[in-house]
C-alpha positions in Angstrom: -26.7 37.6 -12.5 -27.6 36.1 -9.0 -29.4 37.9 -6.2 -26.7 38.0 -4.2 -24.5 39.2 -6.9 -27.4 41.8 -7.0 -26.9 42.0 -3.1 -23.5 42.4 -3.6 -23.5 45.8 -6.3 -26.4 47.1 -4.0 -23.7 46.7 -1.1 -20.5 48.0 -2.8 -21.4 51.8 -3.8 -18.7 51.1 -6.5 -21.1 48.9 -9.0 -24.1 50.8 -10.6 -26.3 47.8 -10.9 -28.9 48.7 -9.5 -29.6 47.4 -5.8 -32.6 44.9 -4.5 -34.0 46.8 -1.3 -35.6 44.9 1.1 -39.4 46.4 1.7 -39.7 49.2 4.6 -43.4 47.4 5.2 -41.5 44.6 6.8 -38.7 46.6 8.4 -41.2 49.4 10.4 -44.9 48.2 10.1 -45.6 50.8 12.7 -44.8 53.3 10.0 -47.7 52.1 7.7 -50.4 51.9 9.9 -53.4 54.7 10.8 -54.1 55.7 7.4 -57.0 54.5 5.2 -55.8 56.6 2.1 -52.7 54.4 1.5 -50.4 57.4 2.6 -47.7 56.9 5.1 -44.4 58.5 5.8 -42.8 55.7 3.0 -45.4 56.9 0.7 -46.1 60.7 1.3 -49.2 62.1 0.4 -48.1 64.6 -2.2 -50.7 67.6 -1.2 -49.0 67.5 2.7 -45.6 66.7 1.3 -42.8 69.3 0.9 -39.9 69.0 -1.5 -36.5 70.5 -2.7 -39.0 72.3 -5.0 -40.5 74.1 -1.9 -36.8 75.4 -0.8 -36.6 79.2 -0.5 -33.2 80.8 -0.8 -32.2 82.3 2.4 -29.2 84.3 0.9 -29.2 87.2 -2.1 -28.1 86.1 -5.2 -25.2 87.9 -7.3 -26.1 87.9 -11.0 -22.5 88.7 -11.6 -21.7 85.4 -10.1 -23.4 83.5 -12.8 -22.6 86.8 -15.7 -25.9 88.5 -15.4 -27.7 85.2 -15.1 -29.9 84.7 -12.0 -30.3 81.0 -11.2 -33.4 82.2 -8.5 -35.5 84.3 -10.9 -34.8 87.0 -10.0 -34.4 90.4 -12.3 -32.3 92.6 -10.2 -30.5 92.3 -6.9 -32.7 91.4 -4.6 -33.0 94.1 -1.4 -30.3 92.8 1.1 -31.2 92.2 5.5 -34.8 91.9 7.2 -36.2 93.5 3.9 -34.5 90.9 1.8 -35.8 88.0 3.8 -39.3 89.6 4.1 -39.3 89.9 0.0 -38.5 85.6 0.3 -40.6 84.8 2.6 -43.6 86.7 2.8 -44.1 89.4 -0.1 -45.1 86.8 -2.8 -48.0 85.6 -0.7 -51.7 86.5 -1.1 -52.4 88.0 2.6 -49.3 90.3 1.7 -50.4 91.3 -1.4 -53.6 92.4 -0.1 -52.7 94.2 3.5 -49.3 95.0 2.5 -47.6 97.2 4.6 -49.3 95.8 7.8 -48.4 92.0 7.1 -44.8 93.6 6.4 -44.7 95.2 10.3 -46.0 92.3 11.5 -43.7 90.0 9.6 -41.2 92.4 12.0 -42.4 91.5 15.0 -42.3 88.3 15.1 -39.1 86.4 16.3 -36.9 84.6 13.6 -38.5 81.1 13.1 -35.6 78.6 14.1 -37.5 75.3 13.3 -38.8 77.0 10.2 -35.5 77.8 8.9 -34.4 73.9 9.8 -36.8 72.4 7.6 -36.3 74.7 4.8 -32.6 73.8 4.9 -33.3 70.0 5.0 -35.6 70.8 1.8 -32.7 72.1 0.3 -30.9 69.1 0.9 -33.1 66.9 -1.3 -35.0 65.9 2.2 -39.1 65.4 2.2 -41.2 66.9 5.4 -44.6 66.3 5.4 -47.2 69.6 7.0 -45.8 68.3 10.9 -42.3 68.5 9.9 -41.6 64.8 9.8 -39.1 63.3 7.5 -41.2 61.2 4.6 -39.7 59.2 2.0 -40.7 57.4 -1.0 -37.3 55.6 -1.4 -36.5 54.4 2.2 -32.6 53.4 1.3 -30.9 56.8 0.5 -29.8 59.5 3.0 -32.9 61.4 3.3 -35.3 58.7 3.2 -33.5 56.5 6.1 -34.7 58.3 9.3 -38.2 58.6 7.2 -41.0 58.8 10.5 -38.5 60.6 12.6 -39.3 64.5 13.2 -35.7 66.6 13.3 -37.3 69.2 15.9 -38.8 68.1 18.3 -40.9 69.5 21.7 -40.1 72.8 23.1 -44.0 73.8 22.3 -44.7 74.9 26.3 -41.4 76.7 26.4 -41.6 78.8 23.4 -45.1 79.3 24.6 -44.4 81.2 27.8 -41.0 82.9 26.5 -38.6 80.0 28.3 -40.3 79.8 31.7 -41.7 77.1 32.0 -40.7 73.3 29.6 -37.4 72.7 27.7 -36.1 74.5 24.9 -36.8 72.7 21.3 -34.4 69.8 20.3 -33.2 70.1 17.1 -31.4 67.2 15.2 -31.5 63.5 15.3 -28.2 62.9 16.7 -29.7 60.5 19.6 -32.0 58.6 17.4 -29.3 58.1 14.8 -27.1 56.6 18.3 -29.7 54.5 19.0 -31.0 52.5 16.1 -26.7 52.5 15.4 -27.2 50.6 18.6 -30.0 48.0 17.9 -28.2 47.3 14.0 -25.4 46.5 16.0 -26.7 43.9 18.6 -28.5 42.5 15.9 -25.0 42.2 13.8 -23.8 40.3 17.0 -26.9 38.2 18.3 -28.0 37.2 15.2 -24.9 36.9 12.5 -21.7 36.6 15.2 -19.9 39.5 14.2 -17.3 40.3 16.6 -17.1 43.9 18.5 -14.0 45.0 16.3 -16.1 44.1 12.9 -19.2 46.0 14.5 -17.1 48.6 15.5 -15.5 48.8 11.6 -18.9 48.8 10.4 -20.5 51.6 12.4 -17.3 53.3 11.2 -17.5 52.5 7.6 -14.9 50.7 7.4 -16.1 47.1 7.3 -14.5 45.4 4.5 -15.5 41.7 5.6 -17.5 39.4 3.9 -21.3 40.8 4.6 -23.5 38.0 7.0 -25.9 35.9 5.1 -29.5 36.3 7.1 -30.5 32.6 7.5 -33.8 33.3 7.1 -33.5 34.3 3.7 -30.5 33.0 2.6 -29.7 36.6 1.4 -26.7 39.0 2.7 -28.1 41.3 5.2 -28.5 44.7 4.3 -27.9 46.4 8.1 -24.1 47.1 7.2 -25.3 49.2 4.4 -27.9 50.4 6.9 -25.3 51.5 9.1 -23.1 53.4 6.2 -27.1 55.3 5.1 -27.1 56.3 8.8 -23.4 58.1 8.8 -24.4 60.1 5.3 -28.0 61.1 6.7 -26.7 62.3 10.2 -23.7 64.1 8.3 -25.8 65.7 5.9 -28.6 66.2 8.7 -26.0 68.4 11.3 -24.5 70.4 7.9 -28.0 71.8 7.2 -28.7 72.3 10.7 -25.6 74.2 11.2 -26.0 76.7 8.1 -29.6 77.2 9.9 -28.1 78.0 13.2 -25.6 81.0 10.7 -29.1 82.2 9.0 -31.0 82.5 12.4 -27.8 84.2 14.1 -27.5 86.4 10.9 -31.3 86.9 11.6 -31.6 88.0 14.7 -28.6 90.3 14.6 -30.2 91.7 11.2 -33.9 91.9 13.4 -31.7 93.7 16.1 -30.2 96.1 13.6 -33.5 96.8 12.6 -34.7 97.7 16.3 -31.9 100.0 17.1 -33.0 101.6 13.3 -36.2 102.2 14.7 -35.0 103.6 17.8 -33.1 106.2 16.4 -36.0 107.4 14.0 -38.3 107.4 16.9 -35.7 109.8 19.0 -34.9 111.6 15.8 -38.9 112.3 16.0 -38.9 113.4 19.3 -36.0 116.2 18.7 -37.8 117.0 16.0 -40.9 118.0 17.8 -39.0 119.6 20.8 -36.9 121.8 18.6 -40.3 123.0 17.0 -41.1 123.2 20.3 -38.8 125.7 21.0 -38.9 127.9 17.7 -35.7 125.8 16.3 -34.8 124.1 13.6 -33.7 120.5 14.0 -30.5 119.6 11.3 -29.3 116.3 12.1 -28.6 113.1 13.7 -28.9 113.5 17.8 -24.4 112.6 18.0 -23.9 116.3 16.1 -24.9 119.8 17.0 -28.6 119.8 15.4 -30.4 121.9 16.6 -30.3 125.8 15.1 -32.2 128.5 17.4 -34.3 130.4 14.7 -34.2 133.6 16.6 -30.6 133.8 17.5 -28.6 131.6 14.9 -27.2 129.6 17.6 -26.5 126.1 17.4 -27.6 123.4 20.2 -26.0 119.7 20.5 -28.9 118.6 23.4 -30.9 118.0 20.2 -33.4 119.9 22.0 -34.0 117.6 24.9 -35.9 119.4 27.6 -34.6 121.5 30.6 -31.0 120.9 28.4 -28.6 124.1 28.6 -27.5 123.0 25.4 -23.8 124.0 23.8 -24.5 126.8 22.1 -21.6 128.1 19.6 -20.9 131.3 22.5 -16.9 132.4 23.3 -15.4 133.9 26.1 -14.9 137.5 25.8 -11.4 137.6 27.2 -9.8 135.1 24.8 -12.5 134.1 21.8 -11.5 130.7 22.4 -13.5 127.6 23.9 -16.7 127.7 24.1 -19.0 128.0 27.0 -22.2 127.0 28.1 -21.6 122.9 28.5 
């Protein structure tokens, strides 16, 4: 077989011959350069490289889904909310295994990590970030390994610094870089090879089903229409994983706002608590139903023993015995 019949299968997603790639080190030198070690973001160094194998599960897992099986390890259903996510993320660690219940309340406090859940979705689509979050590859002609050098969040640093004073928010996707390289492939397709606007505009589609350019310098067909098709998969799956982040971070924050308004109560459920004993009474209940039981006289208070409160003790009117008095 030729190489352009090689070209050609490498082209056409239909054959399974496997495809001649032209070398990145050509394509992006910029890419390769800075690093003595031989490491660049076309070949990762492997001990600041995270993989698919470093996705977490964001969501419980049913064992019933899969009869009793777990496909995540675990033994039991996992705890479900803030506590399920803490177990995920931050129980299995060393630091939490030695302060425990204090990395747990911190682990609280802090604000859902938006970026952090990002990248841990793009892991899970088969993506590789290296310790900055950049996208590194170590095959440059697939979806994930396309944009490789580009990092999908991006500034925001001064902003989240002073709560959203001062800076711009973070930027997350690639959606302009994707538009612009789109953009250089195509004046390239019409400088260089001729291609008309309508054939350019097929291409960036996907639907380009003319004969592919032959570069002159190499006598070979050009590889930037299948450039352009590796750009529509990577942006599509890019914006799917960045939307199912965007559901856990909502789905976070409502769950961290749950917990808050959990915490409130206790803390006011503490305070009745204390004012009742206060007061010689006994405190019964949630601060929405009559709690509060006067040791001395029997009587039941709904203030929930909130001070300087007349209360709604369980009295009648003498005339009638109906409706109670003392609101």
């Amino acid at each position: 077989m030729s190489v352009y019949d090689l070209y050609q299968s490498y082209l056409n997603p239909r054959n399974t011959i496997a495809p001649i790639a032209p070398d990145p080190r050509l394509l992006y030198p910029q890419n390769y350069q800075g690093g003595g070690d031989g490491y660049s973001v076309y070949n990762p160094d492997p001990n600041m490289t995270r993989t698919s194998r470093n996705y977490v599960n964001p969501f419980p897992y049913d064992p019933m889904e899969d009869f009793g099986t777990s496909n995540y390890g675990y033994v039991e259903q996992p705890r479900k909310g803030i506590q399920g996510l803490f177990d995920q993320y931050v129980k299995g660690s060393i630091p939490a295994q030695l302060i425990g219940k204090t990395v747990k309340g911190l682990a609280n406090m802090l604000p859902p990590n938006r970026a952090g859940i990002f990248q841990n979705e793009l892991l899970g689509a088969d993506f590789m970030l290296d310790n900055t979050g950049r996208i590194v590859s170590n095959n440059y002609n697939t979806p994930q390994g396309i944009m490789a050098g580009y990092n999908p969040v991006s500034g925001g640093l001064l902003n989240m610094l002073t709560g959203g004073r001062k800076g711009e928010p973070a930027t997350y996707g690639l959606d302009k870089s994707y538009d612009k390289r789109r953009e250089t492939v195509s004046k390239t397709l019409k400088e260089k090879y001729g291609m008309t606007d309508a054939e350019i505009e097929a291409a960036v589609a996907g639907e380009y089903e003319g004969d592919v350019p032959i570069n002159p310098a190499t006598g070979l067909p050009t590889d930037l229409i299948n450039r352009l098709d590796l750009f529509n998969q990577s942006q599509n799956l890019l914006n799917k994983r960045l939307s199912a982040a965007d559901i856990i971070y909502n789905r976070k924050l409502e769950e961290r706002q749950e917990e808050k308004q959990n915490q409130e109560r206790i803390a006011r459920e503490t305070r009745q608590k204390a004012e009742a004993a206060r007061k010689n009474q006994t405190y019964t209940g949630g601060s929405d139903r009559q709690n509060i039981v006067d040791r001395n006289t029997g009587r039941r208070d709904a203030t929930g023993g909130d001070r300087g409160s007349k209360g709604a003790s369980d009295r009648f009117s003498n005339k009638s015995g109906r409706g109670r008095t003392g609101y």
